[in-house]
C-alpha positions in Angstrom: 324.9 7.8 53.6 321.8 9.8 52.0 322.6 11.8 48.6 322.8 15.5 49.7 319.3 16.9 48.1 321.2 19.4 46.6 322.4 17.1 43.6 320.7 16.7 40.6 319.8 13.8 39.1 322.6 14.1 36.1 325.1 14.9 39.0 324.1 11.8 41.1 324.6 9.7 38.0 327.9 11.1 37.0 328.6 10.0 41.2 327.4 6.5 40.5 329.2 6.2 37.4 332.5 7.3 38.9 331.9 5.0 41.5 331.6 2.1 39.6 334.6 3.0 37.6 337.0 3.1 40.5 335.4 -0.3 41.7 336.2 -1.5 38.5 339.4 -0.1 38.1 340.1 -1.4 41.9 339.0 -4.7 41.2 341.0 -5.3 37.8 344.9 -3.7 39.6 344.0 -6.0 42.3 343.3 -9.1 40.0 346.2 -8.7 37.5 348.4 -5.4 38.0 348.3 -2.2 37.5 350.3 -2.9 34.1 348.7 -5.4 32.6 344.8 -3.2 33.0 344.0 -0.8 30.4 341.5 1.8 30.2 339.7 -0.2 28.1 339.5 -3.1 30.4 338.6 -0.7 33.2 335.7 0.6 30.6 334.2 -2.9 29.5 333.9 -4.2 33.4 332.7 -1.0 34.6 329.8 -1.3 31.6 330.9 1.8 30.1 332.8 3.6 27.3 336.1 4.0 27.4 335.7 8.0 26.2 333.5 7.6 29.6 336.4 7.1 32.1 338.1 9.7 30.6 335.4 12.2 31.3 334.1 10.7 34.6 337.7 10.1 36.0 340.8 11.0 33.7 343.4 8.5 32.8 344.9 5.6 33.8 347.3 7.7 36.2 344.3 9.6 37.5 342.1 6.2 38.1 345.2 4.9 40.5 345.7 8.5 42.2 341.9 8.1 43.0 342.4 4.8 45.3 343.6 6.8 48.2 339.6 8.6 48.5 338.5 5.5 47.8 340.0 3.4 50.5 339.5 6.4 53.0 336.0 5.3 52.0 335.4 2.2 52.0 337.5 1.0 55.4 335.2 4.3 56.7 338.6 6.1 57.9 337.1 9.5 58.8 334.3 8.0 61.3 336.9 5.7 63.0 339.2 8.6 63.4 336.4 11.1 64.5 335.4 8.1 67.4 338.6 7.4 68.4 339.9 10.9 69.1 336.7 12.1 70.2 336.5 9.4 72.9 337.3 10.3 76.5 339.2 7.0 77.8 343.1 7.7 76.3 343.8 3.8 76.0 341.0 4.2 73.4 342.4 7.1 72.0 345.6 5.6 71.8 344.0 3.2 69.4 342.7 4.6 66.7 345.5 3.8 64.4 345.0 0.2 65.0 341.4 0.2 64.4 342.0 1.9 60.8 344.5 -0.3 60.1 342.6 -3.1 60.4 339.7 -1.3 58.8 342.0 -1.3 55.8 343.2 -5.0 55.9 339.6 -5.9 56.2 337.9 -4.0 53.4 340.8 -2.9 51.0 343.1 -5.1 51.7 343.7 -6.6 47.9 344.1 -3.6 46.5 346.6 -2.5 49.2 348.2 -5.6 48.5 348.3 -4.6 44.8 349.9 -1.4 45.4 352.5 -2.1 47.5 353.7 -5.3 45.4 353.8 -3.2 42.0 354.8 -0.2 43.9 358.6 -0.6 42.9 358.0 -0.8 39.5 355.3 1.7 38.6 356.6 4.9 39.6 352.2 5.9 39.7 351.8 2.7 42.8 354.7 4.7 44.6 352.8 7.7 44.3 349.5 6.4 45.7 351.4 4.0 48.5 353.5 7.8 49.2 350.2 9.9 49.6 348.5 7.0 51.6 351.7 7.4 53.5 351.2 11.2 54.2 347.4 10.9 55.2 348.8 8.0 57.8 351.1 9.8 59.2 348.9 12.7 59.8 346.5 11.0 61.4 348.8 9.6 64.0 349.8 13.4 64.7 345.8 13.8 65.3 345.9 11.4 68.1 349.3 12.0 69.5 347.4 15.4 69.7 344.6 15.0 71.5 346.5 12.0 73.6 348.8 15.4 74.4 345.4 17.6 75.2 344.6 14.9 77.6 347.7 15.1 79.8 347.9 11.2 78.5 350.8 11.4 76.3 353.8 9.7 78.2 356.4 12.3 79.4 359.3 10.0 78.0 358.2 10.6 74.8 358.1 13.7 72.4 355.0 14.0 70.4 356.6 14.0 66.8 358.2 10.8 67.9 355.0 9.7 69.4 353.4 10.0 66.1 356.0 8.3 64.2 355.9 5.5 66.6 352.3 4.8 66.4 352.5 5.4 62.2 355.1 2.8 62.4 353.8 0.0 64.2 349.7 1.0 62.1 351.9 0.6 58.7 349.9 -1.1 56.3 352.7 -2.8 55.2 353.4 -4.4 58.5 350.1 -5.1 58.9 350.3 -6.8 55.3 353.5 -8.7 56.9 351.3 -9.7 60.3 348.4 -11.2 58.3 349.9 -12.9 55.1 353.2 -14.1 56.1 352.6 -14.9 60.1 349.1 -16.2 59.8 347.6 -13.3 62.3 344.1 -13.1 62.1 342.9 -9.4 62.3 341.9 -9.6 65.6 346.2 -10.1 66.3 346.7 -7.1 64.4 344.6 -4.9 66.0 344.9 -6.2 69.5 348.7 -6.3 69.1 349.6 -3.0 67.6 346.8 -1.2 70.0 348.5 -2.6 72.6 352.1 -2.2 71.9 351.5 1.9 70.8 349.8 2.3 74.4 352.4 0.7 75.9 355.4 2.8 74.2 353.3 6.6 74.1 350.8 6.4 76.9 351.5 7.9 80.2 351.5 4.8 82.8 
């Protein structure tokens, strides 16, 4: 996506800079921990000072509180949800959970992984995991939404439990389970939670 012209040149490179940071800082919780990173590691891989990620991002606390933006991004969550819901066909509709959660696997996968394993221990991971938690369950309200604007929703079914029905079978976690410990490729994720969600909230 272009740089809006807007920006200056100093405020493209602060962008660029922060960027790198968070890959940095993505790449290093991912490889060994959020624990056993420190600013300073964060700083040397990134190419940068230390004083620098304090004044491009913020501490150690904020770096991790950043992954959430920076997952939305990369897996390229807002298009996928703005597709799915926007599409006219409500088995399509019905899928967009599936499709991010694969988009997740597929692109941010090791730092998910990373977060949800030192999640019980680092009281910041629960916070992150907790927030990415939120912004999944209010997209599955979105579709179960429009699903509900189409006449599509299944009458069986009431939307708030519609919504936590679809969150529940998208759950990174279980989509973490499906890939690493059963061997599904991500094809078998997708296909198999898009296909079980419209068979539990569509309207047959």
């Amino acid at each position: 996506m272009a740089e809006p012209t807007s920006l200056t040149r100093r405020e493209r490179q602060a962008k660029q800079t922060r960027g790198e940071i968070l890959q940095a800082a993505r790449v290093l919780f991912a490889q060994h921990g959020y624990s056993r990173t420190s600013v300073r590691d964060i700083a040397k891989t990134a190419g940068v000072s230390a004083q620098t990620v304090y004044d491009s991002v913020g501490s150690k606390r904020a770096l991790v509180g950043a992954l959430n933006d920076l997952i939305d991004a990369e897996a390229d969550i807002a298009r996928l949800a703005r597709e799915g819901i926007g599409a006219d066909d409500p088995a399509v509709v019905a899928g967009t959970s599936a499709r991010v959660t694969r988009s997740i696997l597929e692109h941010c996968g090791d730092i998910v992984q990373a977060l949800t394993t030192g999640a019980a221990a680092e009281p910041e991971l629960a916070a992150v995991l907790a927030e990415g938690h939120r912004r999944h369950l209010a997209g599955a309200r979105s579709v179960v939404a429009a699903l509900e604007a189409k006449g599509a929703l299944a009458a069986s079914i009431e939307a708030g439990e519609a919504a936590e029905t679809m969150a529940a079978l998208a759950d990174i976690s279980l989509g973490l389970v499906l890939r690493d410990t059963y061997g599904w490729s991500l094809d078998r994720v997708e296909s198999w939670v898009a296909d079980t969600t419209r068979a539990l909230v569509l309207d047959h």
